[in-house]
VOLO-57547 format. One line per field, with one value per atom (N, C-alpha, C, O): residue number from 1; residue in three letters; atom name; x, y, z. Coordinates in Angstrom, 2 decimals. Each point is the difference from the previous one (the first is absolute). Layout:
! VOLO-57547
pos: [NUM | ...]
code: [Ala | ...]
site: [CA | ...]
x: [X | ...]
y: [Y | ...]
z: [Z | ...]
This chain:
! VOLO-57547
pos: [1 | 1 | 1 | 1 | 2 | 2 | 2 | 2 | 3 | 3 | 3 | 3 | 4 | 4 | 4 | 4 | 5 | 5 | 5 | 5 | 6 | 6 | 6 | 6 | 7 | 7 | 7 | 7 | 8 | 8 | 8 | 8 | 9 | 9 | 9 | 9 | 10 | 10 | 10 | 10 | 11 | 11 | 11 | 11 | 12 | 12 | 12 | 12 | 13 | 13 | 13 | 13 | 14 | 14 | 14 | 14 | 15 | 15 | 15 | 15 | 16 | 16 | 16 | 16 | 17 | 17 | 17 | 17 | 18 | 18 | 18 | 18 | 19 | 19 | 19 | 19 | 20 | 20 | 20 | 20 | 21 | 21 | 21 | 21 | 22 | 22 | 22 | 22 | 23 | 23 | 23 | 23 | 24 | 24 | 24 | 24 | 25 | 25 | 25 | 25 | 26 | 26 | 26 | 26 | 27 | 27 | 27 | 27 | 28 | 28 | 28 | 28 | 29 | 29 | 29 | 29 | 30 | 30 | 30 | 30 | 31 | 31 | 31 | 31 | 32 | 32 | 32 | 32 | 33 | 33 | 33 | 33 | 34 | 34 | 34 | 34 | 35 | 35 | 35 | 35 | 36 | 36 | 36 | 36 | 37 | 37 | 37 | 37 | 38 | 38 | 38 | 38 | 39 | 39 | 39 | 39 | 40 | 40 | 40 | 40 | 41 | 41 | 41 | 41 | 42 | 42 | 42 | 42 | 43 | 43 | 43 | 43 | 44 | 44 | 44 | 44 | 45 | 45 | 45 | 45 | 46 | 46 | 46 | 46 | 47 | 47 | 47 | 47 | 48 | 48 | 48 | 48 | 49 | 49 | 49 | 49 | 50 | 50 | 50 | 50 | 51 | 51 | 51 | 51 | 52 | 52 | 52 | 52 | 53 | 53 | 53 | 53 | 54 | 54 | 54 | 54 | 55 | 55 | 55 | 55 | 56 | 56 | 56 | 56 | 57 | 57 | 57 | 57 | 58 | 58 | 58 | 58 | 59 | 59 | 59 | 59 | 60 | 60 | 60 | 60 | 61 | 61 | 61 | 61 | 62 | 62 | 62 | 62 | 63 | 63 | 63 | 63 | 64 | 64 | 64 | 64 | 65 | 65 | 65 | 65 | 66 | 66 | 66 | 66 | 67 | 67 | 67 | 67 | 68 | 68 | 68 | 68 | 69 | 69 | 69 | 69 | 70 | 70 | 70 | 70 | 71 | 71 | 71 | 71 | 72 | 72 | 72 | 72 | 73 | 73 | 73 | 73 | 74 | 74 | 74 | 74 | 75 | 75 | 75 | 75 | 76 | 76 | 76 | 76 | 77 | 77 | 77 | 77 | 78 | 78 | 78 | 78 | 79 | 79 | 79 | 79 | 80 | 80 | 80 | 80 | 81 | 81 | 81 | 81 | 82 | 82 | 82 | 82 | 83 | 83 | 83 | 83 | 84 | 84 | 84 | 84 | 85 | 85 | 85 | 85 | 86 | 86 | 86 | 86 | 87 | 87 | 87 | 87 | 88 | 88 | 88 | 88 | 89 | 89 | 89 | 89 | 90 | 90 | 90 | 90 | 91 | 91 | 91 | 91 | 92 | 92 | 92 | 92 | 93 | 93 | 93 | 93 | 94 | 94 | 94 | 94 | 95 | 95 | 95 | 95 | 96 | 96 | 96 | 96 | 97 | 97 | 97 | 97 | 98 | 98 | 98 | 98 | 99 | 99 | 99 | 99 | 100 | 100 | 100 | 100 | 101 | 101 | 101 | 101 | 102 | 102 | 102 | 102 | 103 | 103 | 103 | 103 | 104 | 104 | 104 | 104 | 105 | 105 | 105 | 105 | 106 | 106 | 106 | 106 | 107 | 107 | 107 | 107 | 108 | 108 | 108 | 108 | 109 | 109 | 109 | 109 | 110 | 110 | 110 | 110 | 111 | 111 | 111 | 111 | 112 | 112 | 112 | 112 | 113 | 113 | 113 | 113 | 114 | 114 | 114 | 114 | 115 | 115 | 115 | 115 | 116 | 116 | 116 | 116 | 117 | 117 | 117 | 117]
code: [Unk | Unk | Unk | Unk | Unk | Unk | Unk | Unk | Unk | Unk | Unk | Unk | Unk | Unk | Unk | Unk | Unk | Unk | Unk | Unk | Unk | Unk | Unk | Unk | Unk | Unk | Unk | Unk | Unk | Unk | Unk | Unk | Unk | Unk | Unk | Unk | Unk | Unk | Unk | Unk | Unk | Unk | Unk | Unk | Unk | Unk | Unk | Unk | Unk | Unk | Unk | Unk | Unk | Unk | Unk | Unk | Unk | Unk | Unk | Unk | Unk | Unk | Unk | Unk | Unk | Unk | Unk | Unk | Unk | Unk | Unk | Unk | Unk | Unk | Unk | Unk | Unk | Unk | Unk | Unk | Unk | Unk | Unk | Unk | Unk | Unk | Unk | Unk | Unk | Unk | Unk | Unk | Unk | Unk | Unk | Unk | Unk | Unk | Unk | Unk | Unk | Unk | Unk | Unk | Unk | Unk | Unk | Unk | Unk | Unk | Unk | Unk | Unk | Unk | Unk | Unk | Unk | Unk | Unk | Unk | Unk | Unk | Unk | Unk | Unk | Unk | Unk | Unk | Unk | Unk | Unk | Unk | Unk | Unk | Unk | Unk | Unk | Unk | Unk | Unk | Unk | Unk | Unk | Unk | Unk | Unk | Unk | Unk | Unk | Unk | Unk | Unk | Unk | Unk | Unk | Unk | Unk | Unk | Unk | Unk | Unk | Unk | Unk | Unk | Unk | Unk | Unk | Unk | Unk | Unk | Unk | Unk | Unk | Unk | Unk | Unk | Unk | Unk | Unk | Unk | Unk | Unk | Unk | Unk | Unk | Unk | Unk | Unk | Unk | Unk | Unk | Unk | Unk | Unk | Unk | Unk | Unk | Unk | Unk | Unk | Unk | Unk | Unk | Unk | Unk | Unk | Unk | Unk | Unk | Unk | Unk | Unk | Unk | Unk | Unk | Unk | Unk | Unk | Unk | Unk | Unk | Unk | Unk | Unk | Unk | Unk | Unk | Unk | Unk | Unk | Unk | Unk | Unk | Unk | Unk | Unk | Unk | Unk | Unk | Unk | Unk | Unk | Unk | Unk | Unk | Unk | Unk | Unk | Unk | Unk | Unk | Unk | Unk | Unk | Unk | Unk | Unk | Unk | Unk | Unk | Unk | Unk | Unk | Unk | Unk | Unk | Unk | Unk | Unk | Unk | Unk | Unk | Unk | Unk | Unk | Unk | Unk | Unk | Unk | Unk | Unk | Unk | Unk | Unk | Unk | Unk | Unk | Unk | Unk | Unk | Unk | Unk | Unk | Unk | Unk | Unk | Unk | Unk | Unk | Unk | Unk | Unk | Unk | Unk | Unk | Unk | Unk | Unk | Unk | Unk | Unk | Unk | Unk | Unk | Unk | Unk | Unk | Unk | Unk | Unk | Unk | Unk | Unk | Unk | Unk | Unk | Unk | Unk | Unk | Unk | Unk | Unk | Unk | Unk | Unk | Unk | Unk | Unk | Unk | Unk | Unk | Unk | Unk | Unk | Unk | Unk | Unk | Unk | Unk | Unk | Unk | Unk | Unk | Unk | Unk | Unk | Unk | Unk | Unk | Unk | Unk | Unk | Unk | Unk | Unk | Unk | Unk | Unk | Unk | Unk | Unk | Unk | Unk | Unk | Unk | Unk | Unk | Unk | Unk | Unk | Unk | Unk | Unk | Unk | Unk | Unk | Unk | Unk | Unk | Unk | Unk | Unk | Unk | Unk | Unk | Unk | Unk | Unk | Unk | Unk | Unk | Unk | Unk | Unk | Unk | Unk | Unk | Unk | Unk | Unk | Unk | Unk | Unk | Unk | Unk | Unk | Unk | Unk | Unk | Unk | Unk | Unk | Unk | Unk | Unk | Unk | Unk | Unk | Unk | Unk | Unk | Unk | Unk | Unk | Unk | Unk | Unk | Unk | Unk | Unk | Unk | Unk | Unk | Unk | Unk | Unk | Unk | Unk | Unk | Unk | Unk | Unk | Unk | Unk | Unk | Unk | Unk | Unk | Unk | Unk | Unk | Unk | Unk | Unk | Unk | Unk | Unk | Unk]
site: [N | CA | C | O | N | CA | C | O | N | CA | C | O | N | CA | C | O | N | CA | C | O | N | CA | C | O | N | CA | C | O | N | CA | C | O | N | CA | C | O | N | CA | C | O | N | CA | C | O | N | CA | C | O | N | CA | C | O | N | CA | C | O | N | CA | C | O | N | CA | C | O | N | CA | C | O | N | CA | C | O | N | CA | C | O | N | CA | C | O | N | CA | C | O | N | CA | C | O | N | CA | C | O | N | CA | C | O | N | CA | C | O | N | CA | C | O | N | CA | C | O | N | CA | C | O | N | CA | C | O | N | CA | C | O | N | CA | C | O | N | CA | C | O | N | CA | C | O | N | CA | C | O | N | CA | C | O | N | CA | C | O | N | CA | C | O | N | CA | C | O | N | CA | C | O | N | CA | C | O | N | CA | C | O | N | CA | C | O | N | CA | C | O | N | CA | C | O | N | CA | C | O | N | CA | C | O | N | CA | C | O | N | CA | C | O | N | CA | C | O | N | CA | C | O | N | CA | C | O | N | CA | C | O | N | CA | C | O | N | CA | C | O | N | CA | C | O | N | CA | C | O | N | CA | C | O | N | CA | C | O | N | CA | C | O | N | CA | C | O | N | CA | C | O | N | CA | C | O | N | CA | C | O | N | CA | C | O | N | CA | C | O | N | CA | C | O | N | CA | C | O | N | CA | C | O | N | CA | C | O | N | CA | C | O | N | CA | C | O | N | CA | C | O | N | CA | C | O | N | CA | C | O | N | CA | C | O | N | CA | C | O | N | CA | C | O | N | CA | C | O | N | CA | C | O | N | CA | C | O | N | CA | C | O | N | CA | C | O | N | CA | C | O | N | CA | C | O | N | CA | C | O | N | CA | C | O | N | CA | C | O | N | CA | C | O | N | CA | C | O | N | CA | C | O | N | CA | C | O | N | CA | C | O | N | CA | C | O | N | CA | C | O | N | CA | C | O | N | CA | C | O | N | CA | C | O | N | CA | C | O | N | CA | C | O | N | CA | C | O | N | CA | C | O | N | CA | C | O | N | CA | C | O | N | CA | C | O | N | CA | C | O | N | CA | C | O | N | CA | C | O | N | CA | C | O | N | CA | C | O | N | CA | C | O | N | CA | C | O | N | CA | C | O | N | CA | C | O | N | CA | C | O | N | CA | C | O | N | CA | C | O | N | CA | C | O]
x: [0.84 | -0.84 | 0.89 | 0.92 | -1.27 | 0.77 | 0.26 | -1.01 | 1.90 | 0.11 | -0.04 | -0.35 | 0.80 | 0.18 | 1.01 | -0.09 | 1.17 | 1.16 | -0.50 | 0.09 | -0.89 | -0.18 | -1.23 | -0.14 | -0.88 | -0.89 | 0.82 | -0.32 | 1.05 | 0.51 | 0.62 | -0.56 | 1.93 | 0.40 | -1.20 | 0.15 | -1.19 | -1.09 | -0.62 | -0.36 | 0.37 | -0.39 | 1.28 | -0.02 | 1.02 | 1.12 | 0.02 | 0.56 | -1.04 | 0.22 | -1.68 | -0.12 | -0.71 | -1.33 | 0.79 | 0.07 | 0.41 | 0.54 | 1.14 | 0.07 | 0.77 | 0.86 | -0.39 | 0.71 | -1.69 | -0.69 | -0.22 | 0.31 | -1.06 | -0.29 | 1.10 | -0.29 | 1.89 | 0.68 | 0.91 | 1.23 | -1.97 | 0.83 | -0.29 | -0.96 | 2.87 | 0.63 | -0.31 | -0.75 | 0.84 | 0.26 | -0.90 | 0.39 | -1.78 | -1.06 | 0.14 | -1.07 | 2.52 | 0.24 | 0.57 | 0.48 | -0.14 | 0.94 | -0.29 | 0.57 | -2.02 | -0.51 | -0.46 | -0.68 | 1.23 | -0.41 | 1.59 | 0.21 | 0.80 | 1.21 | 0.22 | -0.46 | 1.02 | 0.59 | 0.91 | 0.50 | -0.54 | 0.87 | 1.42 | 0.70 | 0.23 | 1.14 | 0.29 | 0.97 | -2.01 | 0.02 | 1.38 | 0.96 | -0.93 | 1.04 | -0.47 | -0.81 | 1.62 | -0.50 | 1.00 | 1.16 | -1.37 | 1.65 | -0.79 | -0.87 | 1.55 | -0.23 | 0.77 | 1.05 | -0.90 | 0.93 | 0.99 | 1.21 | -2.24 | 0.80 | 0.46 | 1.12 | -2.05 | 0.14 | 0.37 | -0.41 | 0.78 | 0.59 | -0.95 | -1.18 | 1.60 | -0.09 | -0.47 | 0.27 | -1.05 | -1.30 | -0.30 | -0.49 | 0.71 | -0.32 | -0.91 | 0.31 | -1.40 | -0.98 | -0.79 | 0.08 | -1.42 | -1.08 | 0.47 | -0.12 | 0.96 | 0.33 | 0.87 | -0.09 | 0.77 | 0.97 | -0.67 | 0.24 | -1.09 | -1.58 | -0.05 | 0.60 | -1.63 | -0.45 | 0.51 | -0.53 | 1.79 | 1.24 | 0.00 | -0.06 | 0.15 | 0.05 | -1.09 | 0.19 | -1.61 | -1.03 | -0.79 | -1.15 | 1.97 | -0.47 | 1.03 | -0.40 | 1.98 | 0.52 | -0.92 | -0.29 | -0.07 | -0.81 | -0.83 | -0.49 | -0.56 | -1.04 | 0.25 | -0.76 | 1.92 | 0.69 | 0.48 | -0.46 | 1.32 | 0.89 | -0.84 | 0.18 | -1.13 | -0.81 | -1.11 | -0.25 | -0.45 | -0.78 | 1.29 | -0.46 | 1.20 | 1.16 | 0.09 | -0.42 | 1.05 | 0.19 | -1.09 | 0.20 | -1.76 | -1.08 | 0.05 | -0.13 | 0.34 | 0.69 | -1.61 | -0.43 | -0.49 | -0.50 | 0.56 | 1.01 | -1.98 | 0.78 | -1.58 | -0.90 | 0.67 | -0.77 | -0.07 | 0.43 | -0.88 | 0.02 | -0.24 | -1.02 | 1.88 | -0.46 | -0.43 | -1.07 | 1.67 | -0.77 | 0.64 | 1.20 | -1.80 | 0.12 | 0.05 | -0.75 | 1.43 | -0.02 | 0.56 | 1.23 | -2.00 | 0.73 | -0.76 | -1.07 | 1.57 | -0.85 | 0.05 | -0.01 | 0.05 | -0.04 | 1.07 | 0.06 | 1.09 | 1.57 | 0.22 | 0.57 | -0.37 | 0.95 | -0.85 | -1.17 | 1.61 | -0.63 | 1.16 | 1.07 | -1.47 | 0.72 | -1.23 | -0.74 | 0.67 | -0.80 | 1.11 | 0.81 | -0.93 | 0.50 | -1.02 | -1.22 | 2.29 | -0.56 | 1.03 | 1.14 | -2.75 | 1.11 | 0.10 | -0.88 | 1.64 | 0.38 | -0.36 | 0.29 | -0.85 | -0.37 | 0.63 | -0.58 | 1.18 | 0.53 | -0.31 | 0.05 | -0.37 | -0.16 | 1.60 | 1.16 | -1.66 | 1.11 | 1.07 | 0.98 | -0.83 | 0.63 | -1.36 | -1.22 | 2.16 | -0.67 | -0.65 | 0.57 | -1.20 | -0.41 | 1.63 | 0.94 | -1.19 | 0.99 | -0.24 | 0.03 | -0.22 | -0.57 | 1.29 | 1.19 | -2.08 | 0.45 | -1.01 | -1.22 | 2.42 | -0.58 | 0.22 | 1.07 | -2.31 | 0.15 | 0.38 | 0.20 | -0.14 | 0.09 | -0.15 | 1.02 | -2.00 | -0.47 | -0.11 | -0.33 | 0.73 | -0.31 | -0.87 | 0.35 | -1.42 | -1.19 | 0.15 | 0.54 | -1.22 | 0.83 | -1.68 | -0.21 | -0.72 | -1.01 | -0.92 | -0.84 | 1.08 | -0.97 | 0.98 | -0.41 | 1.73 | 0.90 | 0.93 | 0.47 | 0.26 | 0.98 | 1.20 | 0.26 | 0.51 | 1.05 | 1.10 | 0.87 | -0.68 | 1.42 | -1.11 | -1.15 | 2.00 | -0.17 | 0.55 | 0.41 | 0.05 | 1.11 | -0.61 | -0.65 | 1.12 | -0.69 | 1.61 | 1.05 | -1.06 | 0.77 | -0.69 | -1.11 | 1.61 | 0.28 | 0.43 | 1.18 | -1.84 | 0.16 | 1.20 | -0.54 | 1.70 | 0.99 | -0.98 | -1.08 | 1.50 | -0.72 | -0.11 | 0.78 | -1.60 | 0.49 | 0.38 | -0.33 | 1.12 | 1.26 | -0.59 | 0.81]
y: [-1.18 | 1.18 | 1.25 | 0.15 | 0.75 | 1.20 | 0.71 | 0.03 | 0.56 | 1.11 | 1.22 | 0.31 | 0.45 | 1.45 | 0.38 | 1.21 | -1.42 | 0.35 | -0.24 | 0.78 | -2.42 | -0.01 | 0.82 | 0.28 | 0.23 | 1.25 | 1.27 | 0.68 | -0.48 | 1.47 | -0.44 | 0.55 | -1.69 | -0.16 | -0.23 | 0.41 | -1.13 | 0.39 | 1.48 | 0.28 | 0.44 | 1.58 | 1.06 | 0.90 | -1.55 | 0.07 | -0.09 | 0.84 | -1.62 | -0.33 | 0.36 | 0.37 | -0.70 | 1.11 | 1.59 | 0.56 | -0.05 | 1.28 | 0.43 | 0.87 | -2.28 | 0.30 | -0.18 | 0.41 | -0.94 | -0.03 | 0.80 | 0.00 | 1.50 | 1.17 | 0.72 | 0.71 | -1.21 | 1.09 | 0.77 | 0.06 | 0.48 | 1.14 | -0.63 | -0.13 | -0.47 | -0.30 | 0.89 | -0.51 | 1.55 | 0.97 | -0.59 | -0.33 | 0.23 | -0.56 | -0.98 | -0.60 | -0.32 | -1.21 | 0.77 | -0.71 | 2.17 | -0.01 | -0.49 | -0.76 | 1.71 | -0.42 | -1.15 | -0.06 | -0.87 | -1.43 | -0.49 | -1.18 | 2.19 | -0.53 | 0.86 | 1.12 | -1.71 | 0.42 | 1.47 | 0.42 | -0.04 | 1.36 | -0.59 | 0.80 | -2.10 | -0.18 | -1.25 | -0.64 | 0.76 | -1.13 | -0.34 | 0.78 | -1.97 | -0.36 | -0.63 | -0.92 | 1.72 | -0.45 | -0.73 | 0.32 | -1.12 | -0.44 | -0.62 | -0.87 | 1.67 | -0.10 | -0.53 | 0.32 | -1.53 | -0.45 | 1.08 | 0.04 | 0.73 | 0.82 | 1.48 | 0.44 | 0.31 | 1.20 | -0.16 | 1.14 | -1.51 | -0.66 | 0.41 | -0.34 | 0.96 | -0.22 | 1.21 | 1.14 | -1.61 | 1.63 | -0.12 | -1.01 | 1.60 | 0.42 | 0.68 | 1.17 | -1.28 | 1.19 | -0.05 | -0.69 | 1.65 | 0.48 | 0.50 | -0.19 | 1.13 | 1.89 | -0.74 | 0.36 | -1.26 | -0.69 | -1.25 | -0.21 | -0.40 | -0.71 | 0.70 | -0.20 | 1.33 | 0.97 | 0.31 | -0.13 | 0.63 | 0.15 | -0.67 | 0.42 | -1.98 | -0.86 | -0.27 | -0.19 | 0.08 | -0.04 | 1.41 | -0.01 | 1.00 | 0.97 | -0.15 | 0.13 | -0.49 | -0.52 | -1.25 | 0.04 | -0.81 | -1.31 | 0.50 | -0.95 | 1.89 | 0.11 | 0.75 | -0.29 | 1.32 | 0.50 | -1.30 | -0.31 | -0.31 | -1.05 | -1.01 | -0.12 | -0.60 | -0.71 | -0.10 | -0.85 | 2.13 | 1.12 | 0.24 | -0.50 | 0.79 | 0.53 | -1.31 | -0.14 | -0.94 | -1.59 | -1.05 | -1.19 | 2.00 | -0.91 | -1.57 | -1.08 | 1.33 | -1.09 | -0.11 | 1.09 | -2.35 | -0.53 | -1.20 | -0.59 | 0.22 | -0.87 | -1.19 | 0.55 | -1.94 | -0.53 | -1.14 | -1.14 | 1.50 | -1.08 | -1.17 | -0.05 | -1.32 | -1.22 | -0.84 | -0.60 | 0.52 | -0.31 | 0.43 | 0.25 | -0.08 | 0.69 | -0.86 | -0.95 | 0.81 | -1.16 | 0.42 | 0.13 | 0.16 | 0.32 | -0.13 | -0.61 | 1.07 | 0.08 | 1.60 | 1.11 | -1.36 | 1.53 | 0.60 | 0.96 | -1.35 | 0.54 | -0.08 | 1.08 | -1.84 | -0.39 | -0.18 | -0.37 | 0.57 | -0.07 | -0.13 | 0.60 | -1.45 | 0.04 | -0.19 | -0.99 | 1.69 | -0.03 | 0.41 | 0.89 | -1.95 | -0.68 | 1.11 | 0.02 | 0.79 | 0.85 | 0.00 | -0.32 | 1.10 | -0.06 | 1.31 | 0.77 | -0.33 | 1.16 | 0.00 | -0.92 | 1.91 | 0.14 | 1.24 | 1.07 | -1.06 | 1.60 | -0.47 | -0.98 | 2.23 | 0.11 | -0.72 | 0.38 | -1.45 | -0.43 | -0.41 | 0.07 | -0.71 | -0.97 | -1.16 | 0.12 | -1.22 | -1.10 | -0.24 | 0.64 | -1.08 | 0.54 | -0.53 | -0.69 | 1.30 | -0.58 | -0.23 | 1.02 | -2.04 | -0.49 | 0.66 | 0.22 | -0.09 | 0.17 | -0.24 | -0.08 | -0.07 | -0.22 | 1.48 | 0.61 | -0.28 | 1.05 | -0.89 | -1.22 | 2.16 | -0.91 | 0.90 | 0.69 | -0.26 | 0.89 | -0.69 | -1.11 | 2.26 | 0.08 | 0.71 | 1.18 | -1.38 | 0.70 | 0.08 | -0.91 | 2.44 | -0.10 | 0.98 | 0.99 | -1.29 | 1.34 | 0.44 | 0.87 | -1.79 | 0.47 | 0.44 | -0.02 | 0.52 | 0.58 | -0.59 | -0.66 | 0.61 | -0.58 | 0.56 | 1.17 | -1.96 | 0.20 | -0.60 | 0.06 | -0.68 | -0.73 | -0.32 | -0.45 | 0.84 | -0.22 | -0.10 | 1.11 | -2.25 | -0.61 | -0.89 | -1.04 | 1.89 | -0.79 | -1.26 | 0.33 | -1.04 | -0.68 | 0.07 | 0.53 | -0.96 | 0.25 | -1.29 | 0.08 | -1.06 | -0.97 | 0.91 | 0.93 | -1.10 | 0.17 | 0.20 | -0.59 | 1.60 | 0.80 | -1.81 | -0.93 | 0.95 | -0.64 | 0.05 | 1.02 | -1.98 | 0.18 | 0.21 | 0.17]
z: [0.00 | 0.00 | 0.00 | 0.80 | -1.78 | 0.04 | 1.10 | 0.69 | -0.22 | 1.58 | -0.59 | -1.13 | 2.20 | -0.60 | -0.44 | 0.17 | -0.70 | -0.82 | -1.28 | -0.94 | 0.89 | -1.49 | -0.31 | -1.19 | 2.13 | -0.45 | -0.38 | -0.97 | 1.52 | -0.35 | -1.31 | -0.96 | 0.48 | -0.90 | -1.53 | -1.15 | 1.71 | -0.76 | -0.52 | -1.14 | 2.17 | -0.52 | -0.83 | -0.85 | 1.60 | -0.89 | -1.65 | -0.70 | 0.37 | -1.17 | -1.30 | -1.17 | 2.16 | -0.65 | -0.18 | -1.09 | 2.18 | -0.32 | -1.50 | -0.88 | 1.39 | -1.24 | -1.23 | -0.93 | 0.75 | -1.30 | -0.41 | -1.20 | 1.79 | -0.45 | -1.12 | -0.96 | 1.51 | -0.75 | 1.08 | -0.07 | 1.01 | 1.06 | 1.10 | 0.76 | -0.96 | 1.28 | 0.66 | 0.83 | -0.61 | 1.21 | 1.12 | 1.12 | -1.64 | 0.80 | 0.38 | 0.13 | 0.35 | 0.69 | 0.76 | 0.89 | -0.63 | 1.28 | 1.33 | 0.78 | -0.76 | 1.30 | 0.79 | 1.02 | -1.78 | 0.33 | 0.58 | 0.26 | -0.11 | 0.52 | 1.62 | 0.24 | 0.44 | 1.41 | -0.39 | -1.05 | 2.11 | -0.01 | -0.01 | -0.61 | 1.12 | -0.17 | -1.43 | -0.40 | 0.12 | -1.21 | -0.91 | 0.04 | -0.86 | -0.45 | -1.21 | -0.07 | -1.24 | -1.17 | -0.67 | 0.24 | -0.94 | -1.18 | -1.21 | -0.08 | -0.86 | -1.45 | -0.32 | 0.57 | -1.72 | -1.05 | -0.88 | -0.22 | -0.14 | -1.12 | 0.70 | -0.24 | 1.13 | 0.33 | 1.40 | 0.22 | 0.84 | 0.85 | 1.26 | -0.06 | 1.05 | 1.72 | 0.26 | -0.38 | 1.10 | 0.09 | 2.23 | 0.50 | -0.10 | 1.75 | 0.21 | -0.23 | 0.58 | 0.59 | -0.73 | -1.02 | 1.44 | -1.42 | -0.49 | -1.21 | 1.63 | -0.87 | -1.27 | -1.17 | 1.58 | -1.16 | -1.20 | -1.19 | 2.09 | -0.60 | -1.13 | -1.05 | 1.42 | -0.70 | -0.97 | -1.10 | 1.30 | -1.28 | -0.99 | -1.16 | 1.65 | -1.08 | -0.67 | -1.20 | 1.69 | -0.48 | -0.82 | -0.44 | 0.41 | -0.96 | -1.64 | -1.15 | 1.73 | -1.19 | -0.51 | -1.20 | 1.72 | -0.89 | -0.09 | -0.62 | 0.64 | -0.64 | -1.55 | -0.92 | 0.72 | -1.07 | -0.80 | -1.09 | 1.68 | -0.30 | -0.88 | -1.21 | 1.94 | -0.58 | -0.95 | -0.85 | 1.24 | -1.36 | -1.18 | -1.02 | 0.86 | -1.08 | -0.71 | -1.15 | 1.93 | -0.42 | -0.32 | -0.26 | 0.35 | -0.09 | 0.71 | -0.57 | 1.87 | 0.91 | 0.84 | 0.38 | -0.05 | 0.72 | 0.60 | -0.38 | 1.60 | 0.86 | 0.35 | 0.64 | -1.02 | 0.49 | 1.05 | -0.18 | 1.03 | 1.53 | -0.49 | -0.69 | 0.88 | -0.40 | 1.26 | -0.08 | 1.01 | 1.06 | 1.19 | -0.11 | 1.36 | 1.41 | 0.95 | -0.26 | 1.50 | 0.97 | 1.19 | 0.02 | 1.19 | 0.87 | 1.76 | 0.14 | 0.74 | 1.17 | 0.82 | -0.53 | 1.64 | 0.86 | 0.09 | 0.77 | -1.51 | -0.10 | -0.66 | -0.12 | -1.28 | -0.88 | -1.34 | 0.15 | -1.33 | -1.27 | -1.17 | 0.05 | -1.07 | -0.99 | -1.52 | 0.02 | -0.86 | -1.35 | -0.75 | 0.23 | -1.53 | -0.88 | -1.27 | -0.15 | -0.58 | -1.14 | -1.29 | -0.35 | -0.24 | -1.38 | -0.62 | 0.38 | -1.17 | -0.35 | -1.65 | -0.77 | 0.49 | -1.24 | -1.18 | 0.16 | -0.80 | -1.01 | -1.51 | -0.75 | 0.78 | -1.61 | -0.91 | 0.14 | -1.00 | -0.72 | 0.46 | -0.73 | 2.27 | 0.41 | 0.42 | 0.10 | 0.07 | 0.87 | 1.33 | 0.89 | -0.62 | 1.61 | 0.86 | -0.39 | 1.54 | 1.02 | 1.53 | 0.69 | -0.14 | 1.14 | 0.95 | -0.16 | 1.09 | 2.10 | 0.93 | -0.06 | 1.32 | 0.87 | 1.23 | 0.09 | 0.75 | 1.05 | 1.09 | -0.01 | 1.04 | 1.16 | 0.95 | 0.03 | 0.96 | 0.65 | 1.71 | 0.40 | 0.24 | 1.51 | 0.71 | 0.00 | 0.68 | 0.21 | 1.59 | 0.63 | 0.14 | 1.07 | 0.42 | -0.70 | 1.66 | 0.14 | -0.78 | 0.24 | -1.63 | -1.19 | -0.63 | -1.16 | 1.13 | -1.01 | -0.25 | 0.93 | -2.31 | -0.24 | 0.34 | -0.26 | 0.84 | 0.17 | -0.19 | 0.88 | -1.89 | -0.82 | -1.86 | -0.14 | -0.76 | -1.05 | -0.85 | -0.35 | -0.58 | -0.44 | -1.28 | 0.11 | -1.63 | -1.40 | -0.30 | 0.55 | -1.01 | -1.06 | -1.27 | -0.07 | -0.78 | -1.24 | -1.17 | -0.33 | -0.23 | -0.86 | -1.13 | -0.61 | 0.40 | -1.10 | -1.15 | 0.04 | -1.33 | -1.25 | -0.85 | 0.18 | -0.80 | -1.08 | -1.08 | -0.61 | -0.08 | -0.81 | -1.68 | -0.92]
């Protein structure tokens, strides 16, 4: 049965669908911890934030969506398995891996399946 990490990681990802990251900030802790594959290591909202206004540019510019393949988690811990979509490449699968702490996340960490060849 789902807990509450995987509810929030759930609203998480209805949100990111929209387009504007930004509107995931508030779903993170004030000391939060982000790590990206490509754009790296993010501390805090204020730095959150940062990165999630570059991806909303970033990803609008690159015609980049992201679709949830499946979600699994309990009252702490979550990992959903997605795929990445761009115009005129191939899709490319990852995995998140999220820490839920109060209702907020607080550890967030993508991998990244290698481009294909």
């Amino acid at each position: 049965m789902p807990g509450e990490a995987q509810r929030v990681i759930e609203e998480f990802w209805r949100i990111q669908d929209s387009g504007d990251y930004t509107k995931l900030v508030d779903l993170f802790a004030e000391d939060a911890f982000l790590e990206d594959p490509i754009w790296g290591q993010y501390r805090g909202r204020e730095a959150i934030m940062g990165f999630m206004t570059t991806m909303v540019k970033e990803m609008g510019d690159r015609k980049v969506h992201f679709t949830v393949d499946e979600i699994c988690g309990d009252d702490h811990a979550v990992w959903a398995r997605w795929t990445m979509h761009m115009e005129g490449a191939a899709p490319r699968g990852g995995v998140g891996i999220y820490k839920v702490s109060g209702g907020k996340l607080t550890y967030y960490r993508d991998y990244m399946d290698p481009a294909a060849e």
